[in-house]
KEZA-578128 format. One record per residue (C-alpha): residue number from 0; residue in three letters; chain; x, y, z. Coordinates in nm, 4 decimals. Example, Ala and Ser with C-alpha at 12.3 -4.5 7.8 and 13.67 -1.06 7.14 Angstrom:
BEGIN
+-----+------+-------+----------+----------+----------+
!  nr ! rest ! kette !       c1 !       c2 !       c3 !
+-----+------+-------+----------+----------+----------+
!   0 !  ALA !     A !   1.2300 !  -0.4500 !   0.7800 !
!   1 !  SER !     A !   1.3670 !  -0.1060 !   0.7140 !
+-----+------+-------+----------+----------+----------+
This chain:
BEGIN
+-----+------+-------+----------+----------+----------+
!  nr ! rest ! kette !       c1 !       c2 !       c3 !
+-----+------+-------+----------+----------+----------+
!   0 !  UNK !     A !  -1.8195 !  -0.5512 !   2.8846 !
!   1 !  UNK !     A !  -1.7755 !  -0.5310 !   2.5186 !
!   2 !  UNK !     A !  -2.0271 !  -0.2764 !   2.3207 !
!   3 !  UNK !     A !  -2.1462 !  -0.3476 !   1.9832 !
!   4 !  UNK !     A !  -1.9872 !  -0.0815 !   1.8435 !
!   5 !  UNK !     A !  -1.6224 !  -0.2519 !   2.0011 !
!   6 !  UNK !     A !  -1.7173 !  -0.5584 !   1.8378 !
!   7 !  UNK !     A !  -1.8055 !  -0.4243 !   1.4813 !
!   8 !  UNK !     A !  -1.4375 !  -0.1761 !   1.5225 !
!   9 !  UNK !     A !  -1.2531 !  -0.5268 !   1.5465 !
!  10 !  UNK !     A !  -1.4550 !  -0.7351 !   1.2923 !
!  11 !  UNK !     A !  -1.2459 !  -0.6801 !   1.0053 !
!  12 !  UNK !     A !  -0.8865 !  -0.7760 !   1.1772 !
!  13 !  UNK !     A !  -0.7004 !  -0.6232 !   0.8462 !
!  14 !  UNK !     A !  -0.8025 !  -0.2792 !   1.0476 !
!  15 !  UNK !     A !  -0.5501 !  -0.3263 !   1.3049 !
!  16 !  UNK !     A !  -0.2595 !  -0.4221 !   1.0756 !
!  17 !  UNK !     A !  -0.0156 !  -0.1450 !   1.0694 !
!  18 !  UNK !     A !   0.0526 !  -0.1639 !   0.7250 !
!  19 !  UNK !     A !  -0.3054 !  -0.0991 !   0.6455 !
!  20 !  UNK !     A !  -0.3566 !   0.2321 !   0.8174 !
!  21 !  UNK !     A !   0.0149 !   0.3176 !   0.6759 !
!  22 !  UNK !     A !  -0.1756 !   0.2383 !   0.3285 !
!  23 !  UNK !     A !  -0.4571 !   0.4464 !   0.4264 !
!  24 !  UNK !     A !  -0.1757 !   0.7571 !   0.4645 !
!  25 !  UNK !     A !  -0.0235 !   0.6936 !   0.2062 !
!  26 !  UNK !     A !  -0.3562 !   0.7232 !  -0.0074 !
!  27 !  UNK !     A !  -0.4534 !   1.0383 !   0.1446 !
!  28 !  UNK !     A !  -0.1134 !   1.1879 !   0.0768 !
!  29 !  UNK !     A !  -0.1111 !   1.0690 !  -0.2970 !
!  30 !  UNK !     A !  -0.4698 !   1.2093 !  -0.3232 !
!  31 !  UNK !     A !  -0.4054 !   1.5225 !  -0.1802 !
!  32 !  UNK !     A !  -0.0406 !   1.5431 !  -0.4379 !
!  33 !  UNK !     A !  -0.2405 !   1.4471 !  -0.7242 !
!  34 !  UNK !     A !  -0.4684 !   1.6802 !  -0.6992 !
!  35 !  UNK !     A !  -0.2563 !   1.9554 !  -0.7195 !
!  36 !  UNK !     A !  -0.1273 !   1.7855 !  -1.0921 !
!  37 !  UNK !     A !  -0.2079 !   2.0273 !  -1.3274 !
!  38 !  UNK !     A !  -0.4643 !   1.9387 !  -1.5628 !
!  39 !  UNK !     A !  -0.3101 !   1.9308 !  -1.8774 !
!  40 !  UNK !     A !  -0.1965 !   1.5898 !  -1.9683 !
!  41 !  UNK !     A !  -0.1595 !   1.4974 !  -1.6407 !
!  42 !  UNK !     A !  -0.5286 !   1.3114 !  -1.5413 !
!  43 !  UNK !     A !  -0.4378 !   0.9703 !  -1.6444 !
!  44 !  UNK !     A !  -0.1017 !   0.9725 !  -1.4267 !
!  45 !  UNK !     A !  -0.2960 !   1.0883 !  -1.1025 !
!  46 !  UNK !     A !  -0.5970 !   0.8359 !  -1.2060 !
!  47 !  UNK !     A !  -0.3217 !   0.5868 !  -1.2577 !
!  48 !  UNK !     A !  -0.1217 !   0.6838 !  -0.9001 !
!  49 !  UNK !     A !  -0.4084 !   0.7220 !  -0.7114 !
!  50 !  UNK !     A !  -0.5529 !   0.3539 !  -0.8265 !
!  51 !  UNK !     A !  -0.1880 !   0.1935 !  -0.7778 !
!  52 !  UNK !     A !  -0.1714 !   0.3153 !  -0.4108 !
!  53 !  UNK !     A !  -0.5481 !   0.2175 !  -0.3246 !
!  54 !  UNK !     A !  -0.4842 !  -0.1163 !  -0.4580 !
!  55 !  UNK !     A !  -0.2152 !  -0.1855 !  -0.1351 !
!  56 !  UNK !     A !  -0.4595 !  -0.1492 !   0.0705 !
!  57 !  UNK !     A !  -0.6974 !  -0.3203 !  -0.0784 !
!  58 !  UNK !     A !  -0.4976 !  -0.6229 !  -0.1582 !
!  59 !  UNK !     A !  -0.3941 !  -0.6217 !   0.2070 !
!  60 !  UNK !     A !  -0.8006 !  -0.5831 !   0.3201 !
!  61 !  UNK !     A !  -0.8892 !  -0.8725 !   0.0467 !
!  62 !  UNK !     A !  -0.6058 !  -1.0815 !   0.1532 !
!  63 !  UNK !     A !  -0.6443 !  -1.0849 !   0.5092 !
!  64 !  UNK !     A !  -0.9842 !  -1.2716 !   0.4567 !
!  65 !  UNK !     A !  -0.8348 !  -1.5497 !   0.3046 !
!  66 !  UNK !     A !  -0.5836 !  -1.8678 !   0.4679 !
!  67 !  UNK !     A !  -0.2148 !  -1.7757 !   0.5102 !
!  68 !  UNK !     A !  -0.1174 !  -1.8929 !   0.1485 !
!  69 !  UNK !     A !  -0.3457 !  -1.6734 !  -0.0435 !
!  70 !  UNK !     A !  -0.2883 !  -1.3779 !   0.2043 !
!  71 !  UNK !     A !   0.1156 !  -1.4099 !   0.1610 !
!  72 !  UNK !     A !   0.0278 !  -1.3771 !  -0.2665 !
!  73 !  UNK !     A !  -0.2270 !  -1.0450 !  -0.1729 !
!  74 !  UNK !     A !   0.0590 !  -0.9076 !   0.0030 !
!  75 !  UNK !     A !   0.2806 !  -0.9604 !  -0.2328 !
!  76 !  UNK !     A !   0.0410 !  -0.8004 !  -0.5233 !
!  77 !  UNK !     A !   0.0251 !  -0.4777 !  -0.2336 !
!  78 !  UNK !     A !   0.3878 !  -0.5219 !  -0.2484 !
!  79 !  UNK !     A !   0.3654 !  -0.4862 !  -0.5970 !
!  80 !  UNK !     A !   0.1083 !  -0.2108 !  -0.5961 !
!  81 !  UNK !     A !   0.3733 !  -0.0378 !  -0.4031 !
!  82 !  UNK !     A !   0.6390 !  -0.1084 !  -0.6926 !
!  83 !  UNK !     A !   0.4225 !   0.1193 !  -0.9252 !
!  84 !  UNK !     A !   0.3598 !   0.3913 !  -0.7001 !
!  85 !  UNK !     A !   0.7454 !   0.4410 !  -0.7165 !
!  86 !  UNK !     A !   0.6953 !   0.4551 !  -1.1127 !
!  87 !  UNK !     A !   0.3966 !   0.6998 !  -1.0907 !
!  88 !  UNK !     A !   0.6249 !   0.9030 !  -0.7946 !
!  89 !  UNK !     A !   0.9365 !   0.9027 !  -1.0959 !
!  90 !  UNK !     A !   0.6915 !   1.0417 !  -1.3606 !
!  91 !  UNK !     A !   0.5601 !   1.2990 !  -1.1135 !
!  92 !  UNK !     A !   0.8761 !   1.4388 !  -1.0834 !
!  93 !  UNK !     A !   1.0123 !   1.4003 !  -1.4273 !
!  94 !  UNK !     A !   0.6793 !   1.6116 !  -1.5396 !
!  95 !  UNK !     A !   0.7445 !   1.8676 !  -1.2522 !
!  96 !  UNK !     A !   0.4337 !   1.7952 !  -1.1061 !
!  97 !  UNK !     A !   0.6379 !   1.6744 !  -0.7584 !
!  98 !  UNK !     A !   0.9252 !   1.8574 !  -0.6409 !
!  99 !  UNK !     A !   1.2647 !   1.6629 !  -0.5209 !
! 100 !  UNK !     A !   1.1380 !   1.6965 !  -0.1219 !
! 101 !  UNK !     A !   0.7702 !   1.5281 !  -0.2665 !
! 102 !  UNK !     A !   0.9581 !   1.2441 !  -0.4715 !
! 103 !  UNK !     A !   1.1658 !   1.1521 !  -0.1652 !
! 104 !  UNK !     A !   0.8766 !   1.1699 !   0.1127 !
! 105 !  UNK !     A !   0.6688 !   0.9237 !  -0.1428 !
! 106 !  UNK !     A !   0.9687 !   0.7319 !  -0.1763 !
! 107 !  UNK !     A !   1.0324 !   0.7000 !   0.2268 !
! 108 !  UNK !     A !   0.6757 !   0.6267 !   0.2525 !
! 109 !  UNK !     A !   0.6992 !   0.3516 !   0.0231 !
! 110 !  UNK !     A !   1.0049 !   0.2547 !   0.1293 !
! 111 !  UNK !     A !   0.9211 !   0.1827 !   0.4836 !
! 112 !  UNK !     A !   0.5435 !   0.0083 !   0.3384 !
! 113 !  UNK !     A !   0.7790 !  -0.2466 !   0.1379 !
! 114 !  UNK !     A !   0.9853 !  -0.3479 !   0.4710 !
! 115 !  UNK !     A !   0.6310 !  -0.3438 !   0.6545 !
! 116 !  UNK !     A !   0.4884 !  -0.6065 !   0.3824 !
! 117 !  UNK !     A !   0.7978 !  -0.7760 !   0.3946 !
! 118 !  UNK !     A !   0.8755 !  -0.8613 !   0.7756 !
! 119 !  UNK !     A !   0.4515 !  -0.9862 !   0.7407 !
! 120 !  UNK !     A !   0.4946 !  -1.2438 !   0.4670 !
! 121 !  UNK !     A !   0.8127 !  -1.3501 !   0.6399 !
! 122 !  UNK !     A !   0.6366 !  -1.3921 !   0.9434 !
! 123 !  UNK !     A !   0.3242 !  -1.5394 !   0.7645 !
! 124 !  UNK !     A !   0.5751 !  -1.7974 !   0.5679 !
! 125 !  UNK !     A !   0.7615 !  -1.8888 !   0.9125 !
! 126 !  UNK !     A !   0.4097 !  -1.9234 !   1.0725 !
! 127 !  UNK !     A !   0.2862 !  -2.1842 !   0.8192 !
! 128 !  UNK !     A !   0.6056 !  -2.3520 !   0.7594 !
! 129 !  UNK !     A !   0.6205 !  -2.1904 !   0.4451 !
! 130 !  UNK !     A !   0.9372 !  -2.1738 !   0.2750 !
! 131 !  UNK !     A !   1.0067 !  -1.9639 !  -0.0232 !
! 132 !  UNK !     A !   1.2844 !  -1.8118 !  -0.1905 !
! 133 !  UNK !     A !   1.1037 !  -1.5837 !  -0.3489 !
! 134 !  UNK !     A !   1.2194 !  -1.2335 !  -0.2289 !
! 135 !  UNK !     A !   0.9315 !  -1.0513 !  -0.4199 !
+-----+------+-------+----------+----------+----------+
């Protein structure tokens, strides 16, 4: 027999997505990076980071309440989302605020996110009959 408290952990479906809770990491990770920036001309870059890689997850969340169409565009804006965070992960380490084994474990991470976003529009588009060049 179900509980209440099983029901309200599967409400919101974008919870079990993979790619969510891989979000989730990856915000905790940039959080705990960022604040280890110093402070001198570095607060807008970590406010900047920090917002870019919160914003997958919540385009994912957002998206996953809508129909198939307007969730494939909200992953695509995560996918985008992810796009900065490479930027913000490249001026990191061009200010020495990330060392070379930093830049390439944010890369991986956001790396593997893209492919994750990826395989679930194609699967999204192939679900609704969707076709679409479109390889952003």
């Amino acid at each position: 027999m179900e509980t209440e408290l099983d029901k309200a952990a599967t409400f919101f479906r974008f919870e079990d997505l993979r790619i969510y809770l891989k979000a989730l990491d990856y915000i905790d990770w940039v959080y705990k990076k960022v604040n280890k920036f110093p402070e001198t001309g570095s607060i807008s870059l970590a406010t900047n980071f920090y917002t870019s890689a919160q914003a997958v997850a919540l385009h994912i969340a957002e998206g996953s309440a809508r129909n198939k169409a307007q969730f494939i565009h909200y992953l695509k804006m995560a996918k985008s989302s992810v796009r900065e965070c490479v930027v913000h992960s490249a001026m990191a380490s061009k200010q020495k605020f990330f060392s070379p084994e930093d830049l390439d474990d944010s890369r991986n991470q956001l790396m593997e996110m893209t492919k994750m976003l990826g395989a679930l529009i194609g699967s999204l588009q192939r679900s609704a009959g969707i076709v679409d060049n479109d390889d952003d």
